[in-house]
N, C-alpha and C positions, 0 to 999 in steps of 0.2 A: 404354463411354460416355466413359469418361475420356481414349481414344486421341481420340476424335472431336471433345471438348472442345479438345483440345488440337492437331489438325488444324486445326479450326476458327478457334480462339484464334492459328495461326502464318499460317493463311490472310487475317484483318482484319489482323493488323498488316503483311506481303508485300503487302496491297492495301492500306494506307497510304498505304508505303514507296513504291510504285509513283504512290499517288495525289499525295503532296506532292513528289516526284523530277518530274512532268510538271505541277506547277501552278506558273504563273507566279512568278519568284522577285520579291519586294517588298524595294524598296531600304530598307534599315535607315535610320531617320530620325537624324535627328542634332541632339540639345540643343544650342542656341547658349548659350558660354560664353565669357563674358568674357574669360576668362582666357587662353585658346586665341589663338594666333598664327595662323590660319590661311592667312596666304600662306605662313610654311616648310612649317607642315605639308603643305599642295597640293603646293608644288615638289619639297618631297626626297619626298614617295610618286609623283608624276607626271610627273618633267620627262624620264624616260627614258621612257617609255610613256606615249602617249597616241594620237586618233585623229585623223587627218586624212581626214575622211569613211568610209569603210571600210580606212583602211588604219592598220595600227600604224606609229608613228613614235617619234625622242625626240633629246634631246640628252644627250651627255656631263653625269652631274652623281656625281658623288665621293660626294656625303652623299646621295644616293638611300637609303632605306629598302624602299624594294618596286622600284620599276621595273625594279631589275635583275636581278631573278628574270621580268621578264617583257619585255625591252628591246625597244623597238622598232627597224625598220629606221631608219639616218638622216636627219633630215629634209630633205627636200627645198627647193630655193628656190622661195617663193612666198609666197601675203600670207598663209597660215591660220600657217605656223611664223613668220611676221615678225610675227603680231599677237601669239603664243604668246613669243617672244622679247621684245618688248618687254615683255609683263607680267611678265616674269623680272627682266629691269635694271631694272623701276620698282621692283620689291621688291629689288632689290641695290644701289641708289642710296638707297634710304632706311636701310637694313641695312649698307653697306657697312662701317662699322669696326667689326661682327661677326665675331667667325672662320667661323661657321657660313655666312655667306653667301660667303663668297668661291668656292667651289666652283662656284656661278651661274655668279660670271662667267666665272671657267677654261673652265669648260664649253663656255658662248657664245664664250667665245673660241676656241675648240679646232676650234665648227663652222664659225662668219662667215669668220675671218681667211685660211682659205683657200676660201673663196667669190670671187664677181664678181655684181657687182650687173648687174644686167642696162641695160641705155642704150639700147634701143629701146622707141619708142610701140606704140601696140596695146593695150596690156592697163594701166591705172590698178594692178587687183590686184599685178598682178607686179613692177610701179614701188613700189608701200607697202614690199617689203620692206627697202629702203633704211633703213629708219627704225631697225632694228638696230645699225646702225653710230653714231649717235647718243652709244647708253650707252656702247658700249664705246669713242668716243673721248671722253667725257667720265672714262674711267676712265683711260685712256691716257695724260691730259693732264693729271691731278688732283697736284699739287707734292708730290713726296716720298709720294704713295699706294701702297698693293702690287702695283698695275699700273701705274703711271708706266713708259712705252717709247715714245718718239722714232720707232723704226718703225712701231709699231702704228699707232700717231698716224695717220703719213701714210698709211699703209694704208686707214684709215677714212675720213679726207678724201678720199681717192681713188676709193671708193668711194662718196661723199655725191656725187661730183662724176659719175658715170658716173649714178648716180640722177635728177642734174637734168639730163644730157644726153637721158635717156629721155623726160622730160617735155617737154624743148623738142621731142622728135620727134614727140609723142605731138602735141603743140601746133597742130605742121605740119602734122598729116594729119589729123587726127580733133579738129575743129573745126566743131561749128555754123555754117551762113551761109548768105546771103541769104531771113530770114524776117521783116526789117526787124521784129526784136522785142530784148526784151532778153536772150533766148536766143543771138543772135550771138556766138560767141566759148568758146562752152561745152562742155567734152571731152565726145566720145563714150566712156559706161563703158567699152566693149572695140570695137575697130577691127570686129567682126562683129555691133555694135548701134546701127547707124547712126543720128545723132542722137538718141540715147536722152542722157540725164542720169538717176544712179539716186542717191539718195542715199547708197548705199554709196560715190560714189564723190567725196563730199566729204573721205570721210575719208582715202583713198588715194591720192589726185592732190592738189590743195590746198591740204590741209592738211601733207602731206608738203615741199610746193614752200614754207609758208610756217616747217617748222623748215629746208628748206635755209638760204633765206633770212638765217636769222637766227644760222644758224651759219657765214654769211660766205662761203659755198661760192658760189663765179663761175658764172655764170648769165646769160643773155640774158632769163630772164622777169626779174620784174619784182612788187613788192607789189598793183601794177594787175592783175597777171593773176591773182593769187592772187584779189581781189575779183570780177572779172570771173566766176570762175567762181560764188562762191557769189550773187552776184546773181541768174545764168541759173537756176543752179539752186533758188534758194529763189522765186523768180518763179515757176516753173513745178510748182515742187513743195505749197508753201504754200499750207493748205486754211485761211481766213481762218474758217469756220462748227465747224469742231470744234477747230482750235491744234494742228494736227498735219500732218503732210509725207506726202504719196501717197508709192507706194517708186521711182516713176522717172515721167517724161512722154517724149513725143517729139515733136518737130515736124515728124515724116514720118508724112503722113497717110495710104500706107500700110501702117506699122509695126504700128499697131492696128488689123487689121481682124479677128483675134478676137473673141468676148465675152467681156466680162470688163475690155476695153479702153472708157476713159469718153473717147468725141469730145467736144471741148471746142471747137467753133468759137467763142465767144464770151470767150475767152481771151484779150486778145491780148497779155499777155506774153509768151507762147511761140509767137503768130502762128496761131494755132488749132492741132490738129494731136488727139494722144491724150496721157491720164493712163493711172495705175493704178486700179483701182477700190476698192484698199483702204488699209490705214495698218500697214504692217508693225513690228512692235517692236524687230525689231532693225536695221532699216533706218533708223529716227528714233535707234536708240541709237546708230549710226554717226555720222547726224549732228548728233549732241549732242555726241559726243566732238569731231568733228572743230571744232565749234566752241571747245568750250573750249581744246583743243591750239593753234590758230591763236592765240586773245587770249592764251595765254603765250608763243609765240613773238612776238608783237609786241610784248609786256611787254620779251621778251630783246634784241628789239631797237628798243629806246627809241621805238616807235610808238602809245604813248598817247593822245598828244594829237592822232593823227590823225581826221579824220572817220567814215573805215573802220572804225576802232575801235570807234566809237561803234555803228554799225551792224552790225558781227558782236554787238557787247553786245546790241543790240537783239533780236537774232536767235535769241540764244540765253535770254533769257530771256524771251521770248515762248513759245518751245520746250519750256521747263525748267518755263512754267507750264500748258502741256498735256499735256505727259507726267504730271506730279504730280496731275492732275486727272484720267487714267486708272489711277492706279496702284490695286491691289485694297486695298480698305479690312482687310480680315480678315489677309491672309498681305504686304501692303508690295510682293509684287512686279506684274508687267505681262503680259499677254496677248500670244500669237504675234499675235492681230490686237487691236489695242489697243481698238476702240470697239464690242467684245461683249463680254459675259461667256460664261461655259461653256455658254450655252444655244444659242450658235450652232453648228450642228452639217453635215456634210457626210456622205453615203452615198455607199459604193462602187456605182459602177453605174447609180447614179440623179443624183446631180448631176457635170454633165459640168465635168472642167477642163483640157481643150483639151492634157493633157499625157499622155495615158496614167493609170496607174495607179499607187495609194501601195502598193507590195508590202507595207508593214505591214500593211494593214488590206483582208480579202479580201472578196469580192463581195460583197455586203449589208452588210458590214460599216460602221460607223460613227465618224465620228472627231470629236470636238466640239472647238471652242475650249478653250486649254490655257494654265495659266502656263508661261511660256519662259524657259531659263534664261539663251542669249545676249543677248537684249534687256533683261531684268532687269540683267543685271550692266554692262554700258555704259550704261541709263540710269544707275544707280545710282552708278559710277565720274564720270561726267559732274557728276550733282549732286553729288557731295563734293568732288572737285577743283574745280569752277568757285568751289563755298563757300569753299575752304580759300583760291581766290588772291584771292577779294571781289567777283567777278563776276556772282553770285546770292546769293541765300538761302534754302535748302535742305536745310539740315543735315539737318532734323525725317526730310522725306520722302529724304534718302541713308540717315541712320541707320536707319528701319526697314526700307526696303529689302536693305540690306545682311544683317541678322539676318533678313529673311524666306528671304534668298537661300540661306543657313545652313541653316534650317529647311525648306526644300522641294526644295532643290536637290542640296544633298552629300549621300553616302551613304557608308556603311562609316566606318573609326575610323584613329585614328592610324597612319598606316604604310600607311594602304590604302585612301585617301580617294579616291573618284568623282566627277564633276558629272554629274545625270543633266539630262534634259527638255530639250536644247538640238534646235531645228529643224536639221538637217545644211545643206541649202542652202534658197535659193529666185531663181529671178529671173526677170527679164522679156524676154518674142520672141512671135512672131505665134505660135507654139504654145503657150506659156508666160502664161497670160492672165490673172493677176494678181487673178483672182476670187477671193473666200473660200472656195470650193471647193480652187481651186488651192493655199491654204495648209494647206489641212487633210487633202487626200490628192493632191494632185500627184508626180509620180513621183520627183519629185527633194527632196520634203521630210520623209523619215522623222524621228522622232524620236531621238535620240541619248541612249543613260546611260552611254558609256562615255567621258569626258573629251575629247569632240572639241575640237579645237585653238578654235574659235571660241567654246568656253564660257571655258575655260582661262584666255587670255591674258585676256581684258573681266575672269573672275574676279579675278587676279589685281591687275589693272588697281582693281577695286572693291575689292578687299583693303586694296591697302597703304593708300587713301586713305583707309581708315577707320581703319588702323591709326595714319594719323597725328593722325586727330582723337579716335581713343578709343583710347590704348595699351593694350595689353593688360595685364590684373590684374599677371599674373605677371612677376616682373621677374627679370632676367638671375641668375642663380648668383655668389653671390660669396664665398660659402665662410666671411661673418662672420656674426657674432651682432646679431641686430638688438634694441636696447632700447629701448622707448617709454617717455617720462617725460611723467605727466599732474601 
C-alpha cells in the first residue's frame, strides 16, 4: 500500500509539474514605487535586447545588466530603433551629468555614427529615423561636455541634412492633388498608399521636417509646409462628435473599397473620398506626440507668436481633452481602440477583417478590446511634456497614467524588466480595413510582452517626463551622513 501511495503521491506531483510547465506563464505584476528610476532601470536591462516585431535586436550599452546574456542582432535603420533611440537620448539628456548614463550615449553613438540616414521619399517611417542625430548632436556641441567633438558635430548635421533632403523628395512625389480640398499638399504615409494620410505620419514626416527646421538645417520646405501637412491631415482625420482622430482617411475613392472603410461623400475637407472606421490608441498617441514636439520646436525657433502656433495649440489640446476623456477610470491607461471598453469583442472565423487571420488567437477563438501598452505610453509622454513646456494641463491624468503604465504594463524585476501588451503593428490598404475586427485579430496585429521597440522608446519617452516632474524618492549616493535638525 505504501509503494502505491507513494507511486501515486510521485504521479500528482509529475502531473503538476507537467500541468503548470504547459499553463500559460503570467507576467509578474510589478508595485509602482516611488522610489524606482525607472527609465535606467528599462534601459540597462533592455537597450541590448529587445523586439522589433519578431525579431531580437539591441544596441551597444556598457551598463546592460541582462541584455547581454541575451543580445540582440544590431539594430537595424528604420523608425521602430529611431523611435527606441530617441527614448534613450531623452533619458540621456536629462541624465546626462550622471556617470551611469553616459554609456547610452557611447552606445547610440557607436551604432548612428557610422550609419547614413536615408534621403529618399517613399516611406515617412524611414525618414523619422533622422530624429537620432538630434541627441547626439546636441551632445556633440554641448561646451566642454564628455562628448564635445567637432566631427561628430558635423557628422550629425549631415545626416539631419540627408533627412530633410528625403523629405523634400518625398514632397515631390507623394503629394496629395487636384481634390480642390484642404487635403491638397498632404504626404502620402508610404509611396504604396496612394493618397492615404495616417496619423502615424504626423509624427514621422512633419514633425520631423519641423525639428529640422529649427535646428537650422538648409532646406527648400519651409514652416508653411510643415503646417500644410497637419491641416490636410487634422481636416481629414478629426472626428468633431467624440474628440478624437480616425487612424488615416484617403481621398481615392477607390482606396476604400473594403468594409471596414467609412465613404464620406459629404466631407468636403478631404473632397469626399474614405475614412477609417475606428480610433486607434496608438495612432492618436503619435499624434499627440507629434504635436507637442512640433510647439517645442517652434519654442526653439522663436515662433510663438505665430498664428500657426496658436493653432497646432489649439489642436493639440482639443486632442489632450479627448484622449483624457477616454482614459480608464480604474488602471489610468487607454484602449488599443479607444471608444470601447473590454466588452467589445471579435471572433476568429466569424467576424471578418479583410486581412486573413490573428495566428494568436485560433478558430473560434476570441479576442476582446485590451489595455495597450504603446498608445498608453505616448498618450501619457505627450500629456506630461506638453504640461511641463505650458501647453496644456494635464499633469492629473500624465501622472496617473504613467503609474497605471507601471502597474499593468512592466513585468519581471530589476535587471530583467519587460513591457508586456503592446499591439506589434497595424495599418491601413484595401485589404487591411481598419474595422474593430481588424484591430483585434487582423493578421498583422498580435500582441507583444516581450519589449517590442514601439513600446520601448513611447516608454521611455513617458519615463523621463515623469521623472522630471516627480523625481524619484531616492537620491544619488553620496557616501555622507545626512542630519535632520527639527
Amino acid at each position: 500500500m505504501l509503494n502505491i501511495l507513494t507511486m501515486n503521491k510521485n504521479l500528482f506531483f509529475a502531473t503538476l509539474i507537467l500541468f503548470v510547465a504547459c499553463a500559460p506563464q503570467q507576467a509578474k505584476a510589478v508595485t509602482f514605487d516611488p522610489s524606482v528610476r525607472y527609465s535606467q532601470e528599462v534601459i540597462n536591462a533592455r537597450m541590448t535586447s529587445w523586439k522589433n516585431k519578431d525579431n531580437r535586436v539591441g544596441f551597444p550599452n556598457a551598463n546592460s545588466t541582462n541584455g547581454s546574456t541575451d543580445p540582440g542582432a544590431a539594430a537595424s535603420w528604420d523608425y521602430v530603433p529611431g523611435v527606441v533611440a530617441k527614448g534613450i537620448l531623452d533619458c540621456w539628456e536629462f541624465y546626462q551629468d550622471s556617470a551611469w548614463a553616459e554609456a547610452w550615449y557611447k552606445g547610440l553613438s557607436s551604432w548612428a555614427l557610422d550609419k547614413t540616414a536615408t534621403n529618399e521619399g517613399g516611406s515617412l517611417d524611414d525618414l523619422n529615423c533622422t530624429k537620432v542625430y538630434f541627441g547626439l548632436y546636441d551632445g556633440a556641441t554641448k561646451s566642454g561636455g564628455k562628448f564635445e567633438n567637432s566631427t561628430n558635430a558635423t557628422y550629425c548635421m549631415t545626416q539631419m541634412g540627408r533627412g530633410a533632403d528625403g523629405l523634400e523628395a518625398h514632397n515631390a512625389s507623394y503629394s496629395i492633388s487636384g481634390t480642390s480640398s484642404t487635403a491638397d499638399g498632404g504626404w502620402y504615409h508610404k509611396s504604396n498608399y496612394g493618397n492615404q494620410m495616417w496619423c502615424d505620419g504626423a509624427y514621422m514626416g512633419p514633425a520631423l521636417l519641423a525639428q529640422l527646421l529649427a535646428y537650422g538645417v538648409s532646406t527648400t520646405l519651409t514652416w508653411a509646409d510643415v503646417m500644410t501637412q497637419f491641416t490636410a491631415s487634422w481636416n481629414g482625420l478629426w472626428d468633431e462628435e467624440t474628440d478624437l482622430l480616425w487612424h488615416c482617411f484617403s481621398t481615392d475613392k477607390s482606396t476604400g473599397g473594403a468594409s471596414g472603410w467609412v465613404y464620406a461623400p459629404d466631407q468636403p475637407k478631404i473632397g469626399g473620398g474614405y475614412h477609417s472606421a475606428e480610433y486607434w490608441g496608438r495612432a492618436n498617441g503619435w499624434y499627440i506626440m507629434a504635436l507637442v514636439d512640433v510647439l517645442e520646436a517652434m519654442d526653439k525657433a522663436g515662433k510663438t507668436g505665430d498664428s500657426d502656433y496658436l493653432i497646432i495649440k489649439g489642436y493639440l489640446e482639443k486632442l489632450a481633452a479627448g484622449l483624457v476623456a477616454r482614459q480608464d477610470a480604474t488602471t489610468g491607461c487607454w484602449y488599443q481602440l479607444l471608444q470601447y471598453d473590454n466588452s467589445k469583442c471579435a471572433t476568429q472565423g466569424v467576424d471578418a477583417t479583410g486581412s486573413g487571420t490573428y495566428t494568436n488567437v485560433p478558430a473560434g477563438g476570441t479576442q476582446c478590446n485590451y489595455l495597450e501598452s504603446s498608445g498608453s505610453c505616448l498618450i501619457t509622454a505627450a500629456l506630461l511634456k506638453g504640461t511641463r513646456l505650458g501647453y496644456i494641463s494635464q499633469a492629473a491624468a500624465g501622472k496617473k497614467g504613467y503609474e497605471g503604465i507601471i502597474k499593468n504594463f512592466l513585468s519581471g524585476s530589476a535587471g530583467n524588466y519587460q513591457l508586456t501588451s503592446s499591439c506589434q503593428s497595424a495599418g491601413l490598404s484595401k485589404d487591411r480595413n481598419g474595422s474593430a475586427a481588424y484591430y483585434l485579430i487582423g493578421k498583422d496585429v498580435p500582441i507583444q510582452n516581450d519589449s517590442e521597440g514601439k513600446v520601448l522608446g513611447p516608454f521611455l519617452m513617458a519615463a523621463v517626463e515623469y521623472e522630471r516632474a516627480y523625481p524619484p524618492a531616492a537620491a544619488e549616493p553620496c557616501g555622507c551622513l545626512k542630519i535632520t535638525v527639527e
